[in-house]
PDB file of N, H, CA, C and O in Angstrom:
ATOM      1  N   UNK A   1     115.977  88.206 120.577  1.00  0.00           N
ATOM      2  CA  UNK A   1     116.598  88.735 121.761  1.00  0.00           C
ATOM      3  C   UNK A   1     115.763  88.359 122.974  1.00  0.00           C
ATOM      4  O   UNK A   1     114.551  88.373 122.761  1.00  0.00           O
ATOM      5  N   UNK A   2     116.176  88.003 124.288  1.00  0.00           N
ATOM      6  H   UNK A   2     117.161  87.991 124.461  1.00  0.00           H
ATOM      7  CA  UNK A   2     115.411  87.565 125.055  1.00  0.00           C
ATOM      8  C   UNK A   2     114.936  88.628 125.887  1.00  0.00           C
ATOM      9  O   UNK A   2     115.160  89.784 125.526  1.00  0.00           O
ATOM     10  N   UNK A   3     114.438  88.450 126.733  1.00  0.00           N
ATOM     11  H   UNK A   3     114.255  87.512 127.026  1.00  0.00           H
ATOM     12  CA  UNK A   3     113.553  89.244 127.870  1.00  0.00           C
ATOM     13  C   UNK A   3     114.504  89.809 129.166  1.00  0.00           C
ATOM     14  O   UNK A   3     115.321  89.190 129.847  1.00  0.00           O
ATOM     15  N   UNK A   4     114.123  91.060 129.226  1.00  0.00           N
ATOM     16  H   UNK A   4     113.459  91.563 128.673  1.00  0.00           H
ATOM     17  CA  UNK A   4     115.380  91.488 130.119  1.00  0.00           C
ATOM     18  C   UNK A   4     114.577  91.424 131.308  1.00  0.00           C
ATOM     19  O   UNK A   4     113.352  91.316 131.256  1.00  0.00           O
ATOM     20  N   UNK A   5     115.352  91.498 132.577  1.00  0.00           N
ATOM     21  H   UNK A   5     116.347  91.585 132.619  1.00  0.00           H
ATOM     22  CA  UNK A   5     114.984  91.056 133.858  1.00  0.00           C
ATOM     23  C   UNK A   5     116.039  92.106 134.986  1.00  0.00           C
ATOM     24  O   UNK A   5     117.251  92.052 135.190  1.00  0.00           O
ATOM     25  N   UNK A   6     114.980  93.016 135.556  1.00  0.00           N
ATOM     26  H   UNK A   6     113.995  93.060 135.390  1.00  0.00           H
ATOM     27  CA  UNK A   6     115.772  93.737 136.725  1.00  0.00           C
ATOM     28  C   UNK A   6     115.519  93.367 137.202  1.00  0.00           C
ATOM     29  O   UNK A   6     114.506  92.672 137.285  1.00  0.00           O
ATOM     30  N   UNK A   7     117.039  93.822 138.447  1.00  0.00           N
ATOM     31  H   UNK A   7     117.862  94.387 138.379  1.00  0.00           H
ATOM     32  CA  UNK A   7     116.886  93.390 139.768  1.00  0.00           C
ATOM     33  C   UNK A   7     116.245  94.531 140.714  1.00  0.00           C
ATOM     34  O   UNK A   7     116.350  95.753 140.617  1.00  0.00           O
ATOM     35  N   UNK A   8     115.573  93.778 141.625  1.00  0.00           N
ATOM     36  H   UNK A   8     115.487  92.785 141.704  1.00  0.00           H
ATOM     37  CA  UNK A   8     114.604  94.866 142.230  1.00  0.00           C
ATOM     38  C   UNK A   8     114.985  94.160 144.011  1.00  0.00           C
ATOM     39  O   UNK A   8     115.028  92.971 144.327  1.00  0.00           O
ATOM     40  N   UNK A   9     115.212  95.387 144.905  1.00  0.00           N
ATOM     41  H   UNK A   9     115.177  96.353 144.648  1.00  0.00           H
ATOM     42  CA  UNK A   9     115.598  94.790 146.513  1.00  0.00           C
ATOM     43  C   UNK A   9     113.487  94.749 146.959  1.00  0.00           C
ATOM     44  O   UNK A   9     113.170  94.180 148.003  1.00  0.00           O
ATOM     45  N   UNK A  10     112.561  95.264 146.229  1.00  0.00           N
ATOM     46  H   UNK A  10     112.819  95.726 145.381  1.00  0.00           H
ATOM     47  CA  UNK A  10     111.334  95.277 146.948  1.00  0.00           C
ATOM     48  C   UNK A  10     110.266  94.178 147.011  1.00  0.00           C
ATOM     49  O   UNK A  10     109.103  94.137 146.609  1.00  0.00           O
ATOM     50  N   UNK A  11     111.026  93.329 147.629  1.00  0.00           N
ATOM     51  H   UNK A  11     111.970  93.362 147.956  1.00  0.00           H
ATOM     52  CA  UNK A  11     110.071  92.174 147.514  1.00  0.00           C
ATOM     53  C   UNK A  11     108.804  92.090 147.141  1.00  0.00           C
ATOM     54  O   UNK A  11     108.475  91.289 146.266  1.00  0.00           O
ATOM     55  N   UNK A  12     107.452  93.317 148.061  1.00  0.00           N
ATOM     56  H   UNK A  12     107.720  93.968 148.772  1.00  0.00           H
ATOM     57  CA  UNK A  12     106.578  93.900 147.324  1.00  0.00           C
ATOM     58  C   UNK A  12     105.963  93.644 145.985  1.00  0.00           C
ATOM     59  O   UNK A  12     105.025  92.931 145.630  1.00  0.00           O
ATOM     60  N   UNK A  13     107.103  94.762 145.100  1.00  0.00           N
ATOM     61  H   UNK A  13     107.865  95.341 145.389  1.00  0.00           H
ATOM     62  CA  UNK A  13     107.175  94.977 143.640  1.00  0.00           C
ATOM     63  C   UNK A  13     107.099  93.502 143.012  1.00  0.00           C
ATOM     64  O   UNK A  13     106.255  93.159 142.184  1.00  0.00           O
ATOM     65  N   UNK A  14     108.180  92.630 143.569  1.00  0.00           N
ATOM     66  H   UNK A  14     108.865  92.909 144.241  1.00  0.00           H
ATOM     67  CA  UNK A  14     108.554  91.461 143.130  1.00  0.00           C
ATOM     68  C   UNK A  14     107.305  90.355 143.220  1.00  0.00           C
ATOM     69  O   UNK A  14     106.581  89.986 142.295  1.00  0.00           O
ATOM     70  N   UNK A  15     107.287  90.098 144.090  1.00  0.00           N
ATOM     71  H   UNK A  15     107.875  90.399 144.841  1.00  0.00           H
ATOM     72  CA  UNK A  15     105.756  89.191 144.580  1.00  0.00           C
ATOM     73  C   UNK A  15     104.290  90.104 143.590  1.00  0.00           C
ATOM     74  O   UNK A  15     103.643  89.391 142.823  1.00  0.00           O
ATOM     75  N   UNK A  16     103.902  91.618 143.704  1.00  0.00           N
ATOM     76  H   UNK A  16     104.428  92.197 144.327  1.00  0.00           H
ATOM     77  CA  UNK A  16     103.057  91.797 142.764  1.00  0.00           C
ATOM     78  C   UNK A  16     103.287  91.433 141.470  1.00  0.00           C
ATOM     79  O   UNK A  16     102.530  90.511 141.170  1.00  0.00           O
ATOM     80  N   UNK A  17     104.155  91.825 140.382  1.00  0.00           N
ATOM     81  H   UNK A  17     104.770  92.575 140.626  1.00  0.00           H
ATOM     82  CA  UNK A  17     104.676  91.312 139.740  1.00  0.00           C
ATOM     83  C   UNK A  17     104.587  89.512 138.934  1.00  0.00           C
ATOM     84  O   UNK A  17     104.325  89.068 137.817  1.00  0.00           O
ATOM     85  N   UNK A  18     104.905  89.047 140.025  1.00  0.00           N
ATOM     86  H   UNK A  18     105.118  89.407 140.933  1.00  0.00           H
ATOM     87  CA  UNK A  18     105.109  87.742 139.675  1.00  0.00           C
ATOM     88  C   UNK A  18     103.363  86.933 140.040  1.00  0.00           C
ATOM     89  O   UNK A  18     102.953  85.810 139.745  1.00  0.00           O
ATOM     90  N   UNK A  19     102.783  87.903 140.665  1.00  0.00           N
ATOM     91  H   UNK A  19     103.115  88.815 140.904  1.00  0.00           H
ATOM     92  CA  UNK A  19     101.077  87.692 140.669  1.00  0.00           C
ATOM     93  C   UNK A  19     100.462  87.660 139.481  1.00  0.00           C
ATOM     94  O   UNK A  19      99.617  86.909 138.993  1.00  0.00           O
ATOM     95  N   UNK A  20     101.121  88.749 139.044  1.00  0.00           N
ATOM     96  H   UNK A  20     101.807  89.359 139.441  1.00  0.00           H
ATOM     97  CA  UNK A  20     100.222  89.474 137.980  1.00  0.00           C
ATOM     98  C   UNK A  20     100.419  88.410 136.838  1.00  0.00           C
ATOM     99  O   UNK A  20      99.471  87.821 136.318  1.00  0.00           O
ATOM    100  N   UNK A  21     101.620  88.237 136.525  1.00  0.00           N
ATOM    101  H   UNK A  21     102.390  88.716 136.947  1.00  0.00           H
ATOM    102  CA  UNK A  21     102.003  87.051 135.289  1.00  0.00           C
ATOM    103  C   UNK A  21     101.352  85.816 135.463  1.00  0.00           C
ATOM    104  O   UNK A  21     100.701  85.406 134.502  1.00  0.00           O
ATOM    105  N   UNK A  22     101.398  85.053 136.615  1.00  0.00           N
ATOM    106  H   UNK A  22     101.928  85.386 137.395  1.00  0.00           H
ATOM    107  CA  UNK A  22     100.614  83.830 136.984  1.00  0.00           C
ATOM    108  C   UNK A  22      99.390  83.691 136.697  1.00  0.00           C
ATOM    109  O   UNK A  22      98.916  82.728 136.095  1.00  0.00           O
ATOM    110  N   UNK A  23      98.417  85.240 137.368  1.00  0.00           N
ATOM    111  H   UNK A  23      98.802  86.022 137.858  1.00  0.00           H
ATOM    112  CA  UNK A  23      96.827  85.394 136.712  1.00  0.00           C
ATOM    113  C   UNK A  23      96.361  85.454 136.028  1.00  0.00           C
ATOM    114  O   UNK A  23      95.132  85.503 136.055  1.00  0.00           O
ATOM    115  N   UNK A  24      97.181  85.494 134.817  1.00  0.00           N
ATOM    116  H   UNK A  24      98.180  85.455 134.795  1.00  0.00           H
ATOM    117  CA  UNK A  24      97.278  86.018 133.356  1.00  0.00           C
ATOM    118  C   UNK A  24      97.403  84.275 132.993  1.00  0.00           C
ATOM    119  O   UNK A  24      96.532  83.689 132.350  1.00  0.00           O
ATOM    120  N   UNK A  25      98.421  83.722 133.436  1.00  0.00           N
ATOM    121  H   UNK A  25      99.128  84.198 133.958  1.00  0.00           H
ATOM    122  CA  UNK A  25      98.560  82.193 132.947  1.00  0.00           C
ATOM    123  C   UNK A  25      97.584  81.349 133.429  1.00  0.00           C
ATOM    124  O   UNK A  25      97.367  80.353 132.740  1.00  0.00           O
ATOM    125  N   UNK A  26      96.897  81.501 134.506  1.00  0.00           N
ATOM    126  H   UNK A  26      97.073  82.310 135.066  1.00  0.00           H
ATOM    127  CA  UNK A  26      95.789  80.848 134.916  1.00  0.00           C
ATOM    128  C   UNK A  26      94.412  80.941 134.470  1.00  0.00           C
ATOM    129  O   UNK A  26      93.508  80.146 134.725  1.00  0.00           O
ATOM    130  N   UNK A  27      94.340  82.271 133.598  1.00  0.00           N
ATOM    131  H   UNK A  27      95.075  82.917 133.391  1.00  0.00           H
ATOM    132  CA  UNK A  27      93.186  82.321 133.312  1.00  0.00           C
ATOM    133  C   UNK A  27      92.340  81.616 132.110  1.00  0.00           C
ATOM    134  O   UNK A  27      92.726  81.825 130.960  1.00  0.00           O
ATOM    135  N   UNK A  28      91.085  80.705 132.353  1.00  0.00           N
ATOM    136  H   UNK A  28      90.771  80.536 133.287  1.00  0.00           H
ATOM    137  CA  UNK A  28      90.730  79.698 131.268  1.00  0.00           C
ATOM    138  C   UNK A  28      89.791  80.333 130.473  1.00  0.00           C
ATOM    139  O   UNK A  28      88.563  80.425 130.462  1.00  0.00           O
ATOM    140  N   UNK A  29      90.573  80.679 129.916  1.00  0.00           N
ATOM    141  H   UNK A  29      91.570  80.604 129.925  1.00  0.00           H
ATOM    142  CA  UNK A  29      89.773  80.757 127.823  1.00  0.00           C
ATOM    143  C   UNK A  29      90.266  80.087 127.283  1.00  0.00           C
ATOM    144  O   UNK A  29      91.248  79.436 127.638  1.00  0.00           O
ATOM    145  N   UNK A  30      89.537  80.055 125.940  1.00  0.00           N
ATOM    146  H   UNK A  30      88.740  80.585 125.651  1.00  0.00           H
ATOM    147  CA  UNK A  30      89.425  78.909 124.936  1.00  0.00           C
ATOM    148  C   UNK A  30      89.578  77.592 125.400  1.00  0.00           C
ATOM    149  O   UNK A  30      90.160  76.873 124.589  1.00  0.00           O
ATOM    150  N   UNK A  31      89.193  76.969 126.599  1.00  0.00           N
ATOM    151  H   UNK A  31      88.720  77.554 127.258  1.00  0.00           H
ATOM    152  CA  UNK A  31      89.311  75.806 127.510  1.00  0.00           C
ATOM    153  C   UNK A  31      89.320  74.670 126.065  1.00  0.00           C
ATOM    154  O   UNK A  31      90.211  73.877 125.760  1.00  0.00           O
ATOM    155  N   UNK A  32      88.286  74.877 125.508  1.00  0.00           N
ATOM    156  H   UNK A  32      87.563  75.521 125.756  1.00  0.00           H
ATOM    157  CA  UNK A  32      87.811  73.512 123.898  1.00  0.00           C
ATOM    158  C   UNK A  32      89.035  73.927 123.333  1.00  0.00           C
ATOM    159  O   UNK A  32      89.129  73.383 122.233  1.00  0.00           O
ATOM    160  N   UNK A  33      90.265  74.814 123.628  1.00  0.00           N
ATOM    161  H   UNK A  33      90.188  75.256 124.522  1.00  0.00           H
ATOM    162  CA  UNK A  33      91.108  74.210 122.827  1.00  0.00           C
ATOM    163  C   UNK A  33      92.556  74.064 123.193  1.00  0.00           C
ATOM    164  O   UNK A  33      93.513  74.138 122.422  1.00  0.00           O
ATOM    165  N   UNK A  34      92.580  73.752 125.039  1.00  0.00           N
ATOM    166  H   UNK A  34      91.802  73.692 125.666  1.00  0.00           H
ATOM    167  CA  UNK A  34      93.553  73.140 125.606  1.00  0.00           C
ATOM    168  C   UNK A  34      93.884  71.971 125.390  1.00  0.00           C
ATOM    169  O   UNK A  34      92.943  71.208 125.168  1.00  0.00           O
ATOM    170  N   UNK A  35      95.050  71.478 125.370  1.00  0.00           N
ATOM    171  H   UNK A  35      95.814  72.097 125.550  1.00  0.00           H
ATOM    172  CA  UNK A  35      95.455  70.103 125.160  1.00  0.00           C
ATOM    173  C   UNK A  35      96.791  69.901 125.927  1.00  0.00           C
ATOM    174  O   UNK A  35      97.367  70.960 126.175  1.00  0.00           O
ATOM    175  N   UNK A  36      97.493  68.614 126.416  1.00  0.00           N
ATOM    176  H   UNK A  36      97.025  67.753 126.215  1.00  0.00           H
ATOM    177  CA  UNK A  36      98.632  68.620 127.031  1.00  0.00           C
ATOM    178  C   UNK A  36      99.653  69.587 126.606  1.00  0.00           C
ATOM    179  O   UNK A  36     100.284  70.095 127.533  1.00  0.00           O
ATOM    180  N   UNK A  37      99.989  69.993 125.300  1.00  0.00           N
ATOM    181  H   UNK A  37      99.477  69.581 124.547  1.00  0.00           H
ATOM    182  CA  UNK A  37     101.223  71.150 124.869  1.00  0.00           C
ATOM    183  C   UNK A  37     100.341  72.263 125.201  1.00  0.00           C
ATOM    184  O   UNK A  37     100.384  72.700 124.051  1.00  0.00           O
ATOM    185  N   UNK A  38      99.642  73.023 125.745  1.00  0.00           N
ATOM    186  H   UNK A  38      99.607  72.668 126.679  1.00  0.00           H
ATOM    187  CA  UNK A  38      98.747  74.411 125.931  1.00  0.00           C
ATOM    188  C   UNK A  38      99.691  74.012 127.497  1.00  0.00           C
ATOM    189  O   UNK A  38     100.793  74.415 127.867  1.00  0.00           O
ATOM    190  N   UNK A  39      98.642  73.001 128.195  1.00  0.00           N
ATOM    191  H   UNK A  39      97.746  72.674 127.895  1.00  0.00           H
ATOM    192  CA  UNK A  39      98.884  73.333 129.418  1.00  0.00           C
ATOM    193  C   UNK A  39     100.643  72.898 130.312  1.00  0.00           C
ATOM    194  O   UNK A  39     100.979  73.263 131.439  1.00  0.00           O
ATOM    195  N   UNK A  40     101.335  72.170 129.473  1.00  0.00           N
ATOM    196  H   UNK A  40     101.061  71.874 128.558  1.00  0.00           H
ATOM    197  CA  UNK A  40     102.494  72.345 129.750  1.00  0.00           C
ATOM    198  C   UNK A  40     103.406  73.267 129.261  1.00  0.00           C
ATOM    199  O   UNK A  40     104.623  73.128 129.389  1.00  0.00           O
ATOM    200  N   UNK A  41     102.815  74.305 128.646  1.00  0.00           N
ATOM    201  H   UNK A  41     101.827  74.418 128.542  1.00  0.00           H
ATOM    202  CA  UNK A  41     103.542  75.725 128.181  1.00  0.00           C
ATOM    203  C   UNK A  41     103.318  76.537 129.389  1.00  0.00           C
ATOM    204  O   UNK A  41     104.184  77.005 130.127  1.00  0.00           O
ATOM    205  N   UNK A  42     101.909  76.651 129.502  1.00  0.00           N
ATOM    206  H   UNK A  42     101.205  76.270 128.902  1.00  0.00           H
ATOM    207  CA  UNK A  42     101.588  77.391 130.507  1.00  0.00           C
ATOM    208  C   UNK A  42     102.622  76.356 132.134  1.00  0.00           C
ATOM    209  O   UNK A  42     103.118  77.030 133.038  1.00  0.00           O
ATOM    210  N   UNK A  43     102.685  75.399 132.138  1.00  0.00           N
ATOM    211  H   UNK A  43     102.283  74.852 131.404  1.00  0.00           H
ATOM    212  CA  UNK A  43     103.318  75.753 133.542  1.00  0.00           C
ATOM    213  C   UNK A  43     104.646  75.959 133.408  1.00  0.00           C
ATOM    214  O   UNK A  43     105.149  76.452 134.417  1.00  0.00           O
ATOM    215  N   UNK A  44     105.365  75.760 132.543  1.00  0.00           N
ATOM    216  H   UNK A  44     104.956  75.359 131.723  1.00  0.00           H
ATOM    217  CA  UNK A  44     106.938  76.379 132.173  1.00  0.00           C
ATOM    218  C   UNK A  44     106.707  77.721 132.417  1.00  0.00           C
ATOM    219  O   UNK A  44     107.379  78.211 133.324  1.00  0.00           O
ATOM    220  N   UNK A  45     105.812  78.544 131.750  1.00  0.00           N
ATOM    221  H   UNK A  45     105.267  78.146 131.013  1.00  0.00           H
ATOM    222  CA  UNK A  45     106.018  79.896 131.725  1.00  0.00           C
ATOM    223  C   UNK A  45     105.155  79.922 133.483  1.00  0.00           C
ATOM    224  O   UNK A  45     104.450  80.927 133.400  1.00  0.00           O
ATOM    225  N   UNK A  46     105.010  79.531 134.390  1.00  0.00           N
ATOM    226  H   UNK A  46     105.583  78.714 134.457  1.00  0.00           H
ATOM    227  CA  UNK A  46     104.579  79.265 135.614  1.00  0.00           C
ATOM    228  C   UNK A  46     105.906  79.557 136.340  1.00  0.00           C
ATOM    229  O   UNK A  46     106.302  80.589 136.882  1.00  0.00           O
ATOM    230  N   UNK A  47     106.435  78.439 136.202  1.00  0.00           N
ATOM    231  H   UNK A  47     106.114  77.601 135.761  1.00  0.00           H
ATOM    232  CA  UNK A  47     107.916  78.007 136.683  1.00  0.00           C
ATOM    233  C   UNK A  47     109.177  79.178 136.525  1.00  0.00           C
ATOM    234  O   UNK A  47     109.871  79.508 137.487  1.00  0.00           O
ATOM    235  N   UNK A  48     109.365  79.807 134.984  1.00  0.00           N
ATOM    236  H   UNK A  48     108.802  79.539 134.202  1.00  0.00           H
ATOM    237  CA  UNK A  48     110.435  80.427 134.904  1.00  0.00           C
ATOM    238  C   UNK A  48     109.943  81.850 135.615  1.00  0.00           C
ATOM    239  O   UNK A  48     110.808  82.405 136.292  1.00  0.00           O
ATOM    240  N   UNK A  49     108.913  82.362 135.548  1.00  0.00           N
ATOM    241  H   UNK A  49     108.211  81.910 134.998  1.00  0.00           H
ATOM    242  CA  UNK A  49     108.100  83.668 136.456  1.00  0.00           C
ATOM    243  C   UNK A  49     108.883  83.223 137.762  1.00  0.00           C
ATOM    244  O   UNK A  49     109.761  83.958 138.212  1.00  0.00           O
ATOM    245  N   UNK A  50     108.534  81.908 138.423  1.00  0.00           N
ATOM    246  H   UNK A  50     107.820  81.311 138.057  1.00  0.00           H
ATOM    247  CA  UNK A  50     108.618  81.504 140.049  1.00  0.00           C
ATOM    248  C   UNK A  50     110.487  81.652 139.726  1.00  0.00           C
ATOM    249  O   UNK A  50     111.057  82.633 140.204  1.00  0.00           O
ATOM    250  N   UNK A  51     110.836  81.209 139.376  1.00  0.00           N
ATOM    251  H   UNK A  51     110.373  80.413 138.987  1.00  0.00           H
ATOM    252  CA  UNK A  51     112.804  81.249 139.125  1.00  0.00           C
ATOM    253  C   UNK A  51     113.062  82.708 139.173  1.00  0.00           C
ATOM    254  O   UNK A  51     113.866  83.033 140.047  1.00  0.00           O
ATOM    255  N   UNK A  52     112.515  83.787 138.357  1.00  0.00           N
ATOM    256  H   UNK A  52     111.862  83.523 137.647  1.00  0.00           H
ATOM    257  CA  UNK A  52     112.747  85.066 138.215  1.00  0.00           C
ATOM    258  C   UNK A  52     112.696  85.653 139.840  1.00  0.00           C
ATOM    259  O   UNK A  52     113.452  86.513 140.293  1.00  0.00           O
ATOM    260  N   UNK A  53     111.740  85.041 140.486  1.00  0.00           N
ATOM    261  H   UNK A  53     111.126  84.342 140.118  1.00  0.00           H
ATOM    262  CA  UNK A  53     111.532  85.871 141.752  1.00  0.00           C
ATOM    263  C   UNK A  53     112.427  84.993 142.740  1.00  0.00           C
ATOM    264  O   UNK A  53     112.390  85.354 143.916  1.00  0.00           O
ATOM    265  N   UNK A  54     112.996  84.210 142.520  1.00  0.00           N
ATOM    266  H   UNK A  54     113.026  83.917 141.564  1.00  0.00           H
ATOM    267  CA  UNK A  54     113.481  83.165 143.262  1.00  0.00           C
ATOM    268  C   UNK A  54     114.688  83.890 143.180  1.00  0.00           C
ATOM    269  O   UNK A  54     115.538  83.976 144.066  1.00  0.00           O
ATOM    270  N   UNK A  55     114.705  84.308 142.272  1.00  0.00           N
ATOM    271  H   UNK A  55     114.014  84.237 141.552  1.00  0.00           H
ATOM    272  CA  UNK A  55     116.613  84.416 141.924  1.00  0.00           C
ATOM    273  C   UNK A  55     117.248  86.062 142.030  1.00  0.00           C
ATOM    274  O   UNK A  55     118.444  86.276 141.832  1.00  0.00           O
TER     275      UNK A  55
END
């Protein structure tokens, strides 16, 4: 089942939110065991966060 997504009018909420997920994706651990599929997961899940607030 996928991930449910409210709509929220508080831009605020929305922008913290969509901080919080990004900092979480940016943060480097286990660096010795990134490779091109690590870090092109991480910017999809970058991207669909940025679409969620976009939309």
């Amino acid at each position: 089942m996928g991930k449910n997504i409210y709509a929220t009018l508080d831009l605020s909420l929305s922008l913290s939110h969509f901080q919080a997920e990004v900092t979480k994706l940016l943060e480097l651990t286990n660096v010795r065991e990134w490779n091109g599929g690590v870090i092109k997961e991480r910017e999809q899940k970058i991207r669909d966060a940025s679409l969620v607030l976009a939309g």
